[in-house]
C-alpha positions as CSV (number, residue, x, y, z in Angstrom):
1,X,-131.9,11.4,-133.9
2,X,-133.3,7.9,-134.0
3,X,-130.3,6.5,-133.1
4,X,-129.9,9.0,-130.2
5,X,-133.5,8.1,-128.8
6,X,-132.8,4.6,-129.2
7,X,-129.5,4.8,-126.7
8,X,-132.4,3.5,-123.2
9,X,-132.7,0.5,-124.8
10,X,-129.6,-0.6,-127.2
11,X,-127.8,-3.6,-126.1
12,X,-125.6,-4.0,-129.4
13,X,-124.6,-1.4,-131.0
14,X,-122.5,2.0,-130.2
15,X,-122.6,5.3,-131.8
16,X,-120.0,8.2,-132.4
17,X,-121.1,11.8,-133.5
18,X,-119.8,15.6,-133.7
19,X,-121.0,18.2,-132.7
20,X,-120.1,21.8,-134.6
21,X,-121.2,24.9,-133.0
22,X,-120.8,27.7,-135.8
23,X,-122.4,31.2,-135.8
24,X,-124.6,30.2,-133.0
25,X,-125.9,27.2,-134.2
26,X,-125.2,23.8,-133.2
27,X,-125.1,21.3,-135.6
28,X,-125.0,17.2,-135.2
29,X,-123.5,14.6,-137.3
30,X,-123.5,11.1,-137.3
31,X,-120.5,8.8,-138.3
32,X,-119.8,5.1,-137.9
33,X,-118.2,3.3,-135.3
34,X,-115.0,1.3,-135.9
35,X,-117.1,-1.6,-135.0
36,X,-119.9,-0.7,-137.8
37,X,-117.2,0.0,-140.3
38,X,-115.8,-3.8,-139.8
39,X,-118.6,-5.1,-139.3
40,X,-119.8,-3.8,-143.4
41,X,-116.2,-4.3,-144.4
42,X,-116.9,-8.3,-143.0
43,X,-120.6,-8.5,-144.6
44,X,-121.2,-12.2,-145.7
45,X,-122.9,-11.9,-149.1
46,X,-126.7,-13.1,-147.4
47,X,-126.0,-10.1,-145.9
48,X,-125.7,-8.0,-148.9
49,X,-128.8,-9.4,-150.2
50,X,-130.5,-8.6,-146.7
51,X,-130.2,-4.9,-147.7
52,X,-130.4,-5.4,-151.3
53,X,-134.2,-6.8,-151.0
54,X,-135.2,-3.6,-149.1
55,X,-134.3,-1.5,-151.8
56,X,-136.0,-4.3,-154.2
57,X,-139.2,-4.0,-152.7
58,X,-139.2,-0.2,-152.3
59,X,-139.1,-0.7,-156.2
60,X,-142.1,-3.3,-156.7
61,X,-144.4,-0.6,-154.4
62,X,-143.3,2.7,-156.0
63,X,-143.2,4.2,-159.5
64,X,-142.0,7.1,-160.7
65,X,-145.7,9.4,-160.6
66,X,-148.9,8.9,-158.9
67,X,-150.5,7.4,-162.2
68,X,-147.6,5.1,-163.5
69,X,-147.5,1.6,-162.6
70,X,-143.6,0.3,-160.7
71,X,-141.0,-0.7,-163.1
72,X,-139.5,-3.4,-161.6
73,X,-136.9,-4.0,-164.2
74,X,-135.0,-1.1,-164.1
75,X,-131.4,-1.1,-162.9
76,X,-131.3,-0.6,-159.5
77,X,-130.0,2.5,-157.7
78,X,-129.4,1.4,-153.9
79,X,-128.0,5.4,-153.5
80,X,-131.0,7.2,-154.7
81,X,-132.7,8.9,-151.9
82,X,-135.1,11.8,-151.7
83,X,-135.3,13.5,-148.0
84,X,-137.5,16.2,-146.8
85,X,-135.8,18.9,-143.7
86,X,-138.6,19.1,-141.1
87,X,-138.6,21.9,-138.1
88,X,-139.7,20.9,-134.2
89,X,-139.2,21.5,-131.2
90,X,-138.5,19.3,-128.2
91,X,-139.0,21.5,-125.1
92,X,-136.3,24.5,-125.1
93,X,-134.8,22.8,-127.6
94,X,-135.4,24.3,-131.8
95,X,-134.5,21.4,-134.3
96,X,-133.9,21.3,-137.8
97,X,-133.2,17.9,-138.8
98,X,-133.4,15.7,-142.8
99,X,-135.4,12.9,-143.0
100,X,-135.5,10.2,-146.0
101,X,-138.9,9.4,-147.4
102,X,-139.8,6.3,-149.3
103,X,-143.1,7.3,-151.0
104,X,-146.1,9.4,-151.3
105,X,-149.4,7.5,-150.6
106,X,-151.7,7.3,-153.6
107,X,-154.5,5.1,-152.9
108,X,-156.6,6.8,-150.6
109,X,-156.9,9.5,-152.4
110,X,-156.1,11.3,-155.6
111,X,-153.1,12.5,-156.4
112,X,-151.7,15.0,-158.9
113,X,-148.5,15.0,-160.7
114,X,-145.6,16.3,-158.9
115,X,-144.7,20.0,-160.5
116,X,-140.9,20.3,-162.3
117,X,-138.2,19.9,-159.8
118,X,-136.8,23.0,-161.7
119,X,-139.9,24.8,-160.6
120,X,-141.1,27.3,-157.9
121,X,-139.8,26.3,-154.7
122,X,-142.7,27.4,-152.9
123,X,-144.5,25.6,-155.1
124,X,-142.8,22.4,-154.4
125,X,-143.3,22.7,-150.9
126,X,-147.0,23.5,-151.1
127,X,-147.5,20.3,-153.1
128,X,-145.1,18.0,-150.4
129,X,-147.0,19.6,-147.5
130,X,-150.9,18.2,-148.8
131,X,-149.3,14.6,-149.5
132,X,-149.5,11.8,-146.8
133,X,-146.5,9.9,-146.6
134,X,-145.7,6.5,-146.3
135,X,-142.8,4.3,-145.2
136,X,-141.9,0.9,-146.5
137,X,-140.4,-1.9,-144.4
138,X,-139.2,-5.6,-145.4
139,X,-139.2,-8.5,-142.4
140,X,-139.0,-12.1,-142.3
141,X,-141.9,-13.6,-141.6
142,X,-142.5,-14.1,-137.8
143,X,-142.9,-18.2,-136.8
144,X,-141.2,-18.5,-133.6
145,X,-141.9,-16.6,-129.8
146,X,-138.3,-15.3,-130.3
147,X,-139.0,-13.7,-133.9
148,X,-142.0,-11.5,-132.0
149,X,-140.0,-10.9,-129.3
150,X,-137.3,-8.9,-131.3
151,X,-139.5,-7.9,-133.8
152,X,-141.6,-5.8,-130.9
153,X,-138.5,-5.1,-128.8
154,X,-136.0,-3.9,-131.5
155,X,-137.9,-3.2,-134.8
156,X,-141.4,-1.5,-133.6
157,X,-139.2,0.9,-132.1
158,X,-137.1,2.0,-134.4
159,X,-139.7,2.1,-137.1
160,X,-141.6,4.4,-134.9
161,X,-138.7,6.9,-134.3
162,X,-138.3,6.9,-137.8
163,X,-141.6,7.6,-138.9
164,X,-142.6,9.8,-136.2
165,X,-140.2,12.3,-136.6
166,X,-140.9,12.3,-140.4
167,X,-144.5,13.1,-139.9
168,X,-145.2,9.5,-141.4
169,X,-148.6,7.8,-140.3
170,X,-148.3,4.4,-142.2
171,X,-146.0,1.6,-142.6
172,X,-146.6,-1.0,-145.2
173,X,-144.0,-3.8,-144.1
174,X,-143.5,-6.9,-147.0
175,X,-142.8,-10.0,-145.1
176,X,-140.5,-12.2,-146.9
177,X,-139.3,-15.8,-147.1
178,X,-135.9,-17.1,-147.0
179,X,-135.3,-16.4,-150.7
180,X,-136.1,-13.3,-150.7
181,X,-139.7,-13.6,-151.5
182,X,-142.3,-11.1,-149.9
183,X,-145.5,-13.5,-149.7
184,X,-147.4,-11.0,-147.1
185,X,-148.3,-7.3,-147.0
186,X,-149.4,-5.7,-143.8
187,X,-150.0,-2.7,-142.8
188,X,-149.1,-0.7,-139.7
189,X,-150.3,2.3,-138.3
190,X,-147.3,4.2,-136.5
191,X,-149.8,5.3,-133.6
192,X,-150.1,1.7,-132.7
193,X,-146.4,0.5,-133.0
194,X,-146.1,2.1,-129.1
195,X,-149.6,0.0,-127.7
196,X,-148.2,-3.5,-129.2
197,X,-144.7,-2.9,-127.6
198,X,-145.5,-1.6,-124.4
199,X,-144.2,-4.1,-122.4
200,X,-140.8,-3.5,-124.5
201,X,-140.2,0.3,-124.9
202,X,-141.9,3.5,-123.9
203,X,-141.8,6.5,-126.4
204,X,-141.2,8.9,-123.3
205,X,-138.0,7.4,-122.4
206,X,-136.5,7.4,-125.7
207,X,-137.8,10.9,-126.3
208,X,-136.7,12.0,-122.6
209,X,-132.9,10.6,-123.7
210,X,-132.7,12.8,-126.7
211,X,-133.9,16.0,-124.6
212,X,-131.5,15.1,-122.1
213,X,-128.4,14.1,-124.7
214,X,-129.3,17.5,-126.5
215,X,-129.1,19.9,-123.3
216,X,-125.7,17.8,-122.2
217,X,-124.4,18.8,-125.9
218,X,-124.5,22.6,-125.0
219,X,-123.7,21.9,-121.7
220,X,-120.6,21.3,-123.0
221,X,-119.8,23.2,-125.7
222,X,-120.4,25.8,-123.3
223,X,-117.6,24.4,-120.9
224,X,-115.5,24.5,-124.0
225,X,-115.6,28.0,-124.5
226,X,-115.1,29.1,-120.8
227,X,-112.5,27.2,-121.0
228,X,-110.7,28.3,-124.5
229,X,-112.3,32.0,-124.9
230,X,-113.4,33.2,-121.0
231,X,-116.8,33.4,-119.9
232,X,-117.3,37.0,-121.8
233,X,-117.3,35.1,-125.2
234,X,-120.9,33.2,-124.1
235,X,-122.3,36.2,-124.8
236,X,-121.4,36.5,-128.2
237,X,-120.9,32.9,-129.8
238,X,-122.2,34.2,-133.1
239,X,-118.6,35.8,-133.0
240,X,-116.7,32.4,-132.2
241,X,-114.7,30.6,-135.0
242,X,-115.9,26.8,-135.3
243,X,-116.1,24.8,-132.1
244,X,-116.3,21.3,-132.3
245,X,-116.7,17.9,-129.8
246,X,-116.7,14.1,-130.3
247,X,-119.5,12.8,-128.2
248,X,-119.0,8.3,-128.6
249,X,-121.9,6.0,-126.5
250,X,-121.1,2.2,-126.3
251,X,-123.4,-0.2,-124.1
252,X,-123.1,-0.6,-121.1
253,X,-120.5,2.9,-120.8
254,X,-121.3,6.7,-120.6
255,X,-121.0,8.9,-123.1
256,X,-118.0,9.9,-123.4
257,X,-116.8,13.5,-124.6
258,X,-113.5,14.5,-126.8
259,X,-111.9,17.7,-128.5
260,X,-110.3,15.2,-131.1
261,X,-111.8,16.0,-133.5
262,X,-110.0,18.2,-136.3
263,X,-112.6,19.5,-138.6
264,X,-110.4,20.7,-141.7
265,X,-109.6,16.8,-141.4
266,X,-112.8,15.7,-142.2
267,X,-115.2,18.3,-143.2
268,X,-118.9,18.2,-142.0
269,X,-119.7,21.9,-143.2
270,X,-118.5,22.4,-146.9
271,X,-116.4,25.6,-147.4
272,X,-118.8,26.5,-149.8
273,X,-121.5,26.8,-147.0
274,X,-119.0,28.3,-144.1
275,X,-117.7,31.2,-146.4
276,X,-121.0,31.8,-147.7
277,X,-123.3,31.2,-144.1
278,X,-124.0,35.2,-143.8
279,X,-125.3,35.3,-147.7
280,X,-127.8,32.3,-147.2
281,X,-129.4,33.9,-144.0
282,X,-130.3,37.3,-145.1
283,X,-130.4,36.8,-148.6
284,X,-134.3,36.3,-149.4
């Protein structure tokens, strides 16, 4: 969705997703751009280590339990992720959308062990709901009038999307040298990302977008079934076989809307969770 609520203000870079309707429910994914995929094919090796020093950091701050120190010298896993699903709702609109989370804060407050992963899953989700979370950011440090500008034009916002829709109240951001080297910590609260790029972005307008962009997305999938199945069948969509739309932004263009997409061709909902949708609702 950030990338969605960004669109009012991107000047670079495009985006391409799908959207699935499937027993009633409509479901979004993102997938790169030609342009994207080149552009990583082409990364210069700086580049790599661009990315690579995120993940670095993310290492030095965290550890493994609230009252272990960071291990540093572990191998490196730049895939390892742990995400949380969070439930909204933007006007008429219900969303149930994954977000990745860097870390649970432990130094305002203390913080018990996390129970077995193999546990209870409610109690897994009782202990995650108490915990304040907290995001972590890498940036080279900020000398020239430029530097600020894009820093409070392009990465304020984003950071805010991104934490805001994950519930995250802090950003600790490690500003870094050439080399690599973070030399500063600062923190940022995400409420005050908005007041110190005011004259850059507004949260309503990227939050106005994605309401708009959503309602557009069932505008047309509803097209699309008048058009394939008769207006009778928008009465009973939970009876519909899949139904899916290629929705592709670039700057400076509309969005532009396509039925090319063949799902069997590149599979967004697993079989396993197609076959098996009416078992996972009702069976709890």
């Amino acid at each position: 969705m950030t990338c969605i609520a960004s669109t009012p203000y991107e000047r670079k870079e495009g985006w391409r997703l799908f959207a699935i309707l499937f027993k009633g429910n409509i479901y979004l994914c993102a997938r790169e751009t030609e342009e994207k995929q080149k552009k990583k094919q082409n990364f210069t090796e700086q580049e790599q280590k661009f990315t690579s020093w995120g993940y670095k950091f993310e290492q030095y701050i965290l550890s493994e339990s609230p009252h272990a120190e960071p291990n540093p010298n572990i191998p490196l896993d730049e895939n390892k992720e742990f995400s949380l699903i969070f439930k909204t709702h933007l006007n008429k609109h219900d969303i149930i959308y994954g977000a990745e989370m860097d870390g649970i804060r432990c130094d305002k407050t203390n913080v018990e062990s996390p129970p077995d992963i193999n546990g209870e899953k409610d109690v897994i989700i009782n202990y995650l709901s108490k915990q304040e979370f907290i995001e972590l950011k890498t940036n080279r440090h900020i000398e020239f009038p430029h530097q600020e500008r894009n820093f409070r034009f392009f990465k304020t916002k984003r950071w805010w999307l991104q934490s805001f829709l994950a519930g995250v109240n802090t950003i600790l951001c490690g500003f870094r040298n050439d080399e690599g080297i973070v030399e500063e910590l600062k923190v940022f609260e995400v409420n005050d990302l908005p007041k110190m790029s005011q004259r850059f972005w507004n949260p309503n307008v990227c939050f106005n977008f994605l309401e708009n962009f959503l309602t557009y997305v069932k505008e047309c999938l509803t097209r699309e079934i008048r058009h394939k199945y008769g207006e009778r069948a928008l009465h009973k969509i939970h009876a519909l076989p899949l139904i899916s739309l290629h929705f592709e932004w670039n700057p400076g263009s509309p969005v532009r809307v396509t039925d090319n997409y063949v799902h069997e061709d590149d599979p967004i909902l697993p079989s396993w969770f197609t076959e098996n949708f009416m078992t996972f609702r009702y069976d709890e």
